[in-house]
SEPA-785229 format. One line per field, with one value per residue (C-alpha): x, y, z; chain; residue number from 1. Coordinates in nm, 3 decimals. Layout:
u = [X|...]
v = [Y|...]
w = [Z|...]
chain = [A|...]
resi = [NUM|...]
# end
This chain:
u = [8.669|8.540|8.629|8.871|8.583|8.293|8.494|8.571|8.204|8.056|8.302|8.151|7.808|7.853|8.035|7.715|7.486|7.299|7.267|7.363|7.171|7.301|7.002|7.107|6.956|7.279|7.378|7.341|7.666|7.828|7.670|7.743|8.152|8.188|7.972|8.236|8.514|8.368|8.322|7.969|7.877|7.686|7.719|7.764|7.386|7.277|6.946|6.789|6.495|6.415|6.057|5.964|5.626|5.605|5.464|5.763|6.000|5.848|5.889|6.237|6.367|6.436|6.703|6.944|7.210|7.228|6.962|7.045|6.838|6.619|6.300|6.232|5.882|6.074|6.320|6.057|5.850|6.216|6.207|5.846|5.893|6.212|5.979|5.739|5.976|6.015|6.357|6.430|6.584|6.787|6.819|7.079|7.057|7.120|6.915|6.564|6.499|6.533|6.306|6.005|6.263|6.397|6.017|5.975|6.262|6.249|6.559|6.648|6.979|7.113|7.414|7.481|7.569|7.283|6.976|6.732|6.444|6.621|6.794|6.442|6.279|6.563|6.593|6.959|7.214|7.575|7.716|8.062|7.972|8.170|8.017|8.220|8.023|7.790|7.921|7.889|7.577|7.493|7.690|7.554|7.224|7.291|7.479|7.149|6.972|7.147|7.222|6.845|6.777|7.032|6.867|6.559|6.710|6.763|6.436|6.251|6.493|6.403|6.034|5.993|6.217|6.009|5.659|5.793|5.895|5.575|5.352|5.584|5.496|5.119|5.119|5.311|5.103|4.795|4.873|5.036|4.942|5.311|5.472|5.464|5.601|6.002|6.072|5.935|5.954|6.267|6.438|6.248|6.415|6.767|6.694|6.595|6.902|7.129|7.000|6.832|6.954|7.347|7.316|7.089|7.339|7.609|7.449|7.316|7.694|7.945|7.970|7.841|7.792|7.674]
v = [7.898|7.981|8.330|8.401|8.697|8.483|8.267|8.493|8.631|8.315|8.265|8.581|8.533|8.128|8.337|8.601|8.266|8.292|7.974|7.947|7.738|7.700|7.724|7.627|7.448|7.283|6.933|6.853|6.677|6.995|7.251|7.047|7.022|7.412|7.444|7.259|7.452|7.765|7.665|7.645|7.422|7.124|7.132|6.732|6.748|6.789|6.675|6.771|6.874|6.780|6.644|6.713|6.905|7.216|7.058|6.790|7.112|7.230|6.935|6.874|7.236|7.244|6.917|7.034|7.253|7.270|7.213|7.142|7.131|7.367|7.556|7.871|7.820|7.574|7.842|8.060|7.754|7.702|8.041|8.057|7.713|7.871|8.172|7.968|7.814|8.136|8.217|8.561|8.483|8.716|8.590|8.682|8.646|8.803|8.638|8.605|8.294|8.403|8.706|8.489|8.390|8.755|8.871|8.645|8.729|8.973|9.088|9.050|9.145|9.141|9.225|9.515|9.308|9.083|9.093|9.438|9.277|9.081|9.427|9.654|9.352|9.338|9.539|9.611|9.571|9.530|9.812|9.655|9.317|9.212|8.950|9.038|9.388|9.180|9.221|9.586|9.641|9.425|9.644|9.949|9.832|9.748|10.084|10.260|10.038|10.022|10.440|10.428|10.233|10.462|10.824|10.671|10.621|10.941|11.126|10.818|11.030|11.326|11.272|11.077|11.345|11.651|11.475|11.398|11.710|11.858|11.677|11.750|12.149|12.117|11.914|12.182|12.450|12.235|12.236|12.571|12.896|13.004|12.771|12.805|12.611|12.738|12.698|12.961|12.878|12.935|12.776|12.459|12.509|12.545|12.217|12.068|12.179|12.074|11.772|11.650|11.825|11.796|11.454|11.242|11.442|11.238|10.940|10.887|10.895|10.627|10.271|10.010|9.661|9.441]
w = [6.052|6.417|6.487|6.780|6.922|6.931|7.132|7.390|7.351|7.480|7.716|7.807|7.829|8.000|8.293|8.306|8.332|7.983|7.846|7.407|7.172|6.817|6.539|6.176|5.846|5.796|5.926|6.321|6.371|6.159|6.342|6.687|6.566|6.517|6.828|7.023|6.869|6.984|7.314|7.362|7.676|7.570|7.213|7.158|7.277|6.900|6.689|6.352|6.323|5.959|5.939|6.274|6.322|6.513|6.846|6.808|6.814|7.113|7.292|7.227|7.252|7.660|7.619|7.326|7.254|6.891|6.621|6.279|5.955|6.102|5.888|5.940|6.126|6.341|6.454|6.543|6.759|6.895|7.082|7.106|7.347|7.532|7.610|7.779|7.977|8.153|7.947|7.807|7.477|7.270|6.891|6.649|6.278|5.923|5.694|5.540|5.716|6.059|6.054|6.183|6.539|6.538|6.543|6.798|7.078|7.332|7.177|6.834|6.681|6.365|6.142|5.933|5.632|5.637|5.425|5.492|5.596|5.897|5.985|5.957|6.203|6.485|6.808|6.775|6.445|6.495|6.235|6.253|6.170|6.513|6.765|7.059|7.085|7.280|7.628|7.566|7.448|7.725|7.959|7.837|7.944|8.303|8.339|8.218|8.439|8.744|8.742|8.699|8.976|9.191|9.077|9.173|9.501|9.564|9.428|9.702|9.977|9.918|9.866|10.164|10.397|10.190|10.351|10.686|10.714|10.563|10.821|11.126|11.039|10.977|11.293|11.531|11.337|11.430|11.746|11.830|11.558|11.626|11.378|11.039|10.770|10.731|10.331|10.074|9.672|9.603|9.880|9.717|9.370|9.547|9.719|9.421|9.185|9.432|9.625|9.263|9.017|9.022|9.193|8.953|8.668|8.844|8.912|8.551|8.423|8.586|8.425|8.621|8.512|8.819]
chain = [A|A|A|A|A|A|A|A|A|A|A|A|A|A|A|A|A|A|A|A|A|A|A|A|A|A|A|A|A|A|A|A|A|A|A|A|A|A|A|A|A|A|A|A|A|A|A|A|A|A|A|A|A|A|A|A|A|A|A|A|A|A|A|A|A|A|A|A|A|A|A|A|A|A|A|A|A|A|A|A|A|A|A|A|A|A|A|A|A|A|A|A|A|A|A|A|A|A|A|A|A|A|A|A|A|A|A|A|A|A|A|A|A|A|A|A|A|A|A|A|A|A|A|A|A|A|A|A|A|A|A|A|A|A|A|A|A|A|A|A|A|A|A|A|A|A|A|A|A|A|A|A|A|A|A|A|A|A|A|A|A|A|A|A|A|A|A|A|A|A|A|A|A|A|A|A|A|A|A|A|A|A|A|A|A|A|A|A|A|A|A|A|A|A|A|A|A|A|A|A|A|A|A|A|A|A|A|A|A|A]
resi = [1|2|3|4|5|6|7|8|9|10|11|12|13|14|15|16|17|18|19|20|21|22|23|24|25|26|27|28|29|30|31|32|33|34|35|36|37|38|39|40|41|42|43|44|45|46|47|48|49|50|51|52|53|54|55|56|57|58|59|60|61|62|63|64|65|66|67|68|69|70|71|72|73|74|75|76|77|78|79|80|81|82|83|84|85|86|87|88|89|90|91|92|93|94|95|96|97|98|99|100|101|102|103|104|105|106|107|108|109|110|111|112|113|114|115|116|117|118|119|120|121|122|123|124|125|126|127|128|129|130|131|132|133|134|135|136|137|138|139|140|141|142|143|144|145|146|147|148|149|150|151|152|153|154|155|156|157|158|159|160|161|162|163|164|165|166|167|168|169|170|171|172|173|174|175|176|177|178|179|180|181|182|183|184|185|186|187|188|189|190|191|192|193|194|195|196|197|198|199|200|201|202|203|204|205|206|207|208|209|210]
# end
């Protein structure tokens, strides 16, 4: 039975323009059936891979949607080959035979209940067991990205206006002995807990998933 979340959750991720390949050792035209109940774009374009060498696998991995009767070396040349397309690929997986691919991604992630091994190898394991945390975690990291991006924003600001205004005082005191530069120490700290400080605090908390 196809589980009413991981429809939703690639519903999800077609809408956020990441594209879903299916990777299983059972039969092609299964896998491609479930596939299609679940949603996932293109999932009639099916092949197995059974007897196929590794540079066959390669070849083939850019024009389908789901692979069946897949090995576990062929899983990992399956990702290896979307990888240097250019793709980032994210690979999920809970069992011994998909530790080689879950090595391979850029981001591996696992469930809780499957075996150890694929859970000690993956960037990320889903402690509930539930697929539709996926949008989150993938919110979670634009939020810490993008509040990144803005607090760096900010420190750029005040950098740039602290050596402006540093060179417009060494040039008047350059040129006339009567001007001196205005801020001592501490008026720097007070600048920086309140222009930096309390800001960045701030910045670093709202959600924000662009």
């Amino acid at each position: 039975n196809v589980r009413p979340d991981a429809i939703k959750t690639f519903k999800w991720f077609k809408e956020n323009g990441v594209n879903i390949k299916v990777i299983s050792g059972d039969d092609a035209l299964t896998v491609s059936e479930i596939a299609r109940e679940a949603g996932i774009t293109n999932a009639e374009e099916y092949i197995s891979l059974h007897g196929m060498s590794i540079e066959e696998v390669k070849k083939v991995a850019p024009f389908y949607t789901v692979f069946g009767r897949v090995t576990p070396e062929q899983k990992e040349a399956l990702v290896q080959s979307l990888k240097d397309e250019g793709h980032t690929v994210a690979m999920t997986g809970d069992g011994v035979n998909d530790i080689l691919a879950l090595k391979r991604a850029d981001c591996s992630i696992a469930m809780a209940s499957g075996s150890p091994a694929a859970r000690n190898v993956s960037h990320i394991v889903l402690m509930d067991n539930n697929f539709d945390r996926l949008p989150h975690v993938v919110a979670e990291g634009r939020r810490v990205i993008n509040n990144i991006q803005r607090t760096s924003s900010v420190f750029l600001v005040k950098t740039t206006f602290a050596m402006l205004l540093t060179l417009f005082f060494f040039i008047m005191s350059w040129i006339d002995n009567s001007y001196s530069y205005p801020f001592l120490t501490n008026h720097m700290y007070c600048w920086e807990i309140l222009a930096i400080g309390l800001s960045a605090f701030f910045l670093a908390l709202p959600k924000n998933d662009e």
